[in-house]
ROFITOR-219615 format. One record per atom (N, C-alpha, C): residue in one letter; atom name; x, y, z. Coordinates in steps of 0.05 Angstrom, whole numbers. Example, Ala and Ser with C-alpha at 12.3 -4.5 7.8 and 13.67 -1.06 7.14 Angstrom:
BEGIN
A | N | 264 | -114 | 156
A | CA | 246 | -90 | 156
A | C | 264 | -66 | 156
S | N | 257 | -45 | 142
S | CA | 273 | -21 | 143
S | C | 258 | 1 | 157
***
This chain:
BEGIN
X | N | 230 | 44 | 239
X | CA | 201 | 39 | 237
X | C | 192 | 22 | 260
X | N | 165 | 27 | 270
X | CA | 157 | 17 | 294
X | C | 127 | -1 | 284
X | N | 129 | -17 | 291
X | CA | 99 | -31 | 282
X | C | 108 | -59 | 266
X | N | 80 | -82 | 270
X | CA | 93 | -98 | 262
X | C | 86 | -94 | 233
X | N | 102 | -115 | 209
X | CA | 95 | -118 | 188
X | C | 68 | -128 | 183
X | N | 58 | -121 | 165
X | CA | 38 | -140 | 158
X | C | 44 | -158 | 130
X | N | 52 | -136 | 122
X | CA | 60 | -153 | 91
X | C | 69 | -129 | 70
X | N | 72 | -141 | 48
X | CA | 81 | -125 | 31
X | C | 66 | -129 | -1
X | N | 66 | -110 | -11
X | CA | 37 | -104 | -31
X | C | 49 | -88 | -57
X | N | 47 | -103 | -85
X | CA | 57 | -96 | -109
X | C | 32 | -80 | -111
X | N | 28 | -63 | -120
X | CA | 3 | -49 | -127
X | C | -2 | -50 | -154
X | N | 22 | -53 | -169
X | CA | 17 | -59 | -200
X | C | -6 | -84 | -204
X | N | -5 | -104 | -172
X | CA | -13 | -123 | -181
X | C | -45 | -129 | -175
X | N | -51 | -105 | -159
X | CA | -84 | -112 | -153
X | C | -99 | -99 | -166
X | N | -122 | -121 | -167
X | CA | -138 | -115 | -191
X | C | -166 | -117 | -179
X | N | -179 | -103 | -159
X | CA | -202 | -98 | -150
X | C | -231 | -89 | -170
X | N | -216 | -71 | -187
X | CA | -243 | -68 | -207
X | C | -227 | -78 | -234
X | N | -244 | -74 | -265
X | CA | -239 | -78 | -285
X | C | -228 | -44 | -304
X | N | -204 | -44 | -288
X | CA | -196 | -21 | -301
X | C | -189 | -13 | -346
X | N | -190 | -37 | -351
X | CA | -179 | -42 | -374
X | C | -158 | -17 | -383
X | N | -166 | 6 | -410
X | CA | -155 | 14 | -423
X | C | -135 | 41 | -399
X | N | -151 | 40 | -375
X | CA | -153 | 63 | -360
X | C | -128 | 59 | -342
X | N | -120 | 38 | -341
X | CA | -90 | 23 | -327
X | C | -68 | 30 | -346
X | N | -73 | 28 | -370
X | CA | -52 | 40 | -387
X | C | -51 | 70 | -398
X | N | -70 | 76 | -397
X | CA | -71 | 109 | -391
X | C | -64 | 128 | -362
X | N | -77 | 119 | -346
X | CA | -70 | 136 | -321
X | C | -59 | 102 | -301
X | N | -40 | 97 | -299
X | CA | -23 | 76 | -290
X | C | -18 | 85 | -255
X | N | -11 | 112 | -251
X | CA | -12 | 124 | -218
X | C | -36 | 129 | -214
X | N | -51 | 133 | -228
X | CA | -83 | 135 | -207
X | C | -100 | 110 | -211
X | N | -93 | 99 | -221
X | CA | -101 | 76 | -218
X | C | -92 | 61 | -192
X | N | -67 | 62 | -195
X | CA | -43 | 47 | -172
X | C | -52 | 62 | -145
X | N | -59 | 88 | -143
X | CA | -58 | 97 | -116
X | C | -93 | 85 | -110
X | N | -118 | 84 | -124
X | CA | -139 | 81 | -126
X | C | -143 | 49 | -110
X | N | -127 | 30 | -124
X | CA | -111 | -4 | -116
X | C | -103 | 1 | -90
X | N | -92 | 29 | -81
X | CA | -79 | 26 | -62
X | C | -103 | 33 | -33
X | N | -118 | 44 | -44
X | CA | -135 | 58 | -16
X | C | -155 | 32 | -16
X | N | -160 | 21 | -46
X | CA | -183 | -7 | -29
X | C | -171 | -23 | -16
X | N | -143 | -25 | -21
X | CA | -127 | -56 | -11
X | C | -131 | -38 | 25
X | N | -120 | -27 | 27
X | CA | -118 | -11 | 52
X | C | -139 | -16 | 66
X | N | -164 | 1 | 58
X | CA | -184 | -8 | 57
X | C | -193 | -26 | 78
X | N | -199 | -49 | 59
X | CA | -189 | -79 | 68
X | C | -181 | -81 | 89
X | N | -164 | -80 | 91
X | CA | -144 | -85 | 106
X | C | -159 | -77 | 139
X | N | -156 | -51 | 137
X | CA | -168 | -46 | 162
X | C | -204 | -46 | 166
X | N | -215 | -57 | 141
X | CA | -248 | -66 | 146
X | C | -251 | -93 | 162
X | N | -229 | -114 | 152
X | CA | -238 | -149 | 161
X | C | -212 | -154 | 179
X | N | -203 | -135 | 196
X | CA | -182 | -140 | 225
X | C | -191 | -123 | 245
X | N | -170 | -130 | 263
X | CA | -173 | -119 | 295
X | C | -148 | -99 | 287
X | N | -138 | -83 | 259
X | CA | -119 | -67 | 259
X | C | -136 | -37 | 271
X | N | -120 | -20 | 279
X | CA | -134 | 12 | 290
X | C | -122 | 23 | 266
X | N | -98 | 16 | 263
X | CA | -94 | 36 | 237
X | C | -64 | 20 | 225
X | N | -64 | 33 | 197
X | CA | -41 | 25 | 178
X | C | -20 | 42 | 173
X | N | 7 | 36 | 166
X | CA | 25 | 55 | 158
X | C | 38 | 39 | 136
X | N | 40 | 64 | 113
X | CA | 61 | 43 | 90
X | C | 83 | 62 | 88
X | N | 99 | 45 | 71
X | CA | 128 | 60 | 67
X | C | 131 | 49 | 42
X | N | 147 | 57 | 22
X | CA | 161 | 42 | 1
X | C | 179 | 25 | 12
X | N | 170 | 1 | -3
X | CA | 198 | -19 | -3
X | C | 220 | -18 | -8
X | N | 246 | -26 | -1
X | CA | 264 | -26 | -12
X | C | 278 | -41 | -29
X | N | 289 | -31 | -53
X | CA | 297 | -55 | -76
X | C | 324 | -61 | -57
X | N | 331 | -94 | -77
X | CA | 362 | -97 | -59
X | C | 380 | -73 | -76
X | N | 379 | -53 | -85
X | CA | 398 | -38 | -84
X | C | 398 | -11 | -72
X | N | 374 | -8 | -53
X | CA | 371 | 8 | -33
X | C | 351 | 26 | -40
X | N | 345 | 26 | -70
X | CA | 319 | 52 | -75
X | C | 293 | 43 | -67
X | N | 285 | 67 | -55
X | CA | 262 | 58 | -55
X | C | 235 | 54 | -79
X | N | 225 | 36 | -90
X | CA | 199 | 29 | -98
X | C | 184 | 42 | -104
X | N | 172 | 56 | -133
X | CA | 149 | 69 | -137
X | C | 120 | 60 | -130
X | N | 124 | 28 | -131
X | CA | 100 | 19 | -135
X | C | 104 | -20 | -113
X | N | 115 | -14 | -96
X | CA | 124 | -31 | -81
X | C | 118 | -26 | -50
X | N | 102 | -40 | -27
X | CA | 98 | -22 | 0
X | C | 101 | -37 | 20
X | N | 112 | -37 | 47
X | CA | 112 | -48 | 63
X | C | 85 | -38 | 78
X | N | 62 | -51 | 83
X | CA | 49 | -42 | 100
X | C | 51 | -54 | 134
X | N | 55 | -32 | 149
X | CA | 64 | -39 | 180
X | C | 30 | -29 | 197
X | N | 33 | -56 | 224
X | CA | 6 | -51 | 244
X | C | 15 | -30 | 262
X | N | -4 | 0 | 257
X | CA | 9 | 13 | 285
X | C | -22 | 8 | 302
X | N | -12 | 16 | 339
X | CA | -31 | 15 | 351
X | C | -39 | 60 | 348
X | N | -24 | 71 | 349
X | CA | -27 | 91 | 349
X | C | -5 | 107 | 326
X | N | -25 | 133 | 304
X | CA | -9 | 143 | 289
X | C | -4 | 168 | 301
X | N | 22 | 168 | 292
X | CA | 45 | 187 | 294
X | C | 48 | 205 | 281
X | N | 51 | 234 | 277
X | CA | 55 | 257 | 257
X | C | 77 | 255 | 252
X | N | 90 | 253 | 223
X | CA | 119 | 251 | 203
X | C | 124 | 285 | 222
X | N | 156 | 282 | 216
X | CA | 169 | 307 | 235
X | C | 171 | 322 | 199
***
């Protein structure tokens, strides 16, 4: 991976709107929904050009449903 870190982001854990009953019903669209405002964010209030995430890795090497490293690229790259 090329870019620096920026940080890393539970998505279970942001809570941008008042999802209530709708977090326990649809739990992945919710989570990916968490995921495009944080992003969002992210590249609204910086000097970032663009973001890249990956799943995290647990210490036993899997990767994270709901766990992300987000990295600073200056330029994005097409996955091979």
């Amino acid at each position: 991976m090329t870019g620096q870190l920026l940080g890393t982001v539970d998505v279970r854990e942001l809570h941008s709107l008042r999802w209530g009953l709708m977090r326990h019903l649809f739990p992945t669209f919710v989570e990916e929904i968490e995921l495009g405002r944080y992003l969002k964010r992210i590249l609204a209030g910086s000097e970032n050009r663009g973001v890249m995430i990956e799943p995290h890795r647990e210490l036993n090497g899997r990767e994270s449903t709901h766990v992300f490293d987000v990295y600073r690229v200056e330029t994005i790259e097409p996955r091979a």
